[in-house]
KOLROSE-293074 format. One record per residue (C-alpha): residue in three letters; x, y, z. Coordinates in nm, 2 decimals. Each point is the difference from the previous one (the first is absolute). Layout:
BEGIN
{r ala, {X, Y, Z}}
...
REM end
This chain:
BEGIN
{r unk, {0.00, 0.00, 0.00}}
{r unk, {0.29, 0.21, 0.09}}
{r unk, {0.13, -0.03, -0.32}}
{r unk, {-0.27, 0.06, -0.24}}
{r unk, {-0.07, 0.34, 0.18}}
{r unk, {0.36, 0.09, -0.11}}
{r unk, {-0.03, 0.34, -0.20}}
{r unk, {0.06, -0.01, -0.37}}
{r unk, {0.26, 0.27, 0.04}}
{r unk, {0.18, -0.14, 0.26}}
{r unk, {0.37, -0.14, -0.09}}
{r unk, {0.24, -0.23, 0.12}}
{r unk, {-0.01, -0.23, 0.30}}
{r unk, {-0.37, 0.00, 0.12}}
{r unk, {0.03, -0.20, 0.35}}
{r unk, {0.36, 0.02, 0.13}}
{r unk, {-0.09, -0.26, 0.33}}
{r unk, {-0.30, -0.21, 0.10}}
{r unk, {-0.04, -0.09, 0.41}}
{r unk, {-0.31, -0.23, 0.09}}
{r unk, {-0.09, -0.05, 0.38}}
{r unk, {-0.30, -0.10, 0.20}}
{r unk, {-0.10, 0.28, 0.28}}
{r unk, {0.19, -0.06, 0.28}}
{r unk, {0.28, -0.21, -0.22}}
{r unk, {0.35, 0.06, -0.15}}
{r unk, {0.02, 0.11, -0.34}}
{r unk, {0.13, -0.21, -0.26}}
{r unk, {0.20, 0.12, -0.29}}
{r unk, {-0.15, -0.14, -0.41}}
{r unk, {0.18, 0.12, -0.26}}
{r unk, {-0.22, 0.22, -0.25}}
{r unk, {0.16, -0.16, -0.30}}
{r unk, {-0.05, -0.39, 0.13}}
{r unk, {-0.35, 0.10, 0.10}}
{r unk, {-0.14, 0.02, -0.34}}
{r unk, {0.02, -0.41, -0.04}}
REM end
């Protein structure tokens, strides 16, 4: 969803990091390129 909203004029790197986490949870690190598969 976050990347069909992406602007038509914007350039370059869209999402430089990507953290998931449940509420009260760490965050965990995906990488924005390795997320697409």
């Amino acid at each position: 969803a976050v990347i069909k909203a992406k602007p038509a004029a914007a350039k370059g790197q869209y999402l430089r990091s990507v953290v998931v986490s449940t509420t009260m949870g760490p965050g965990i690190k995906v990488n924005p390129l390795k997320a697409k598969e």
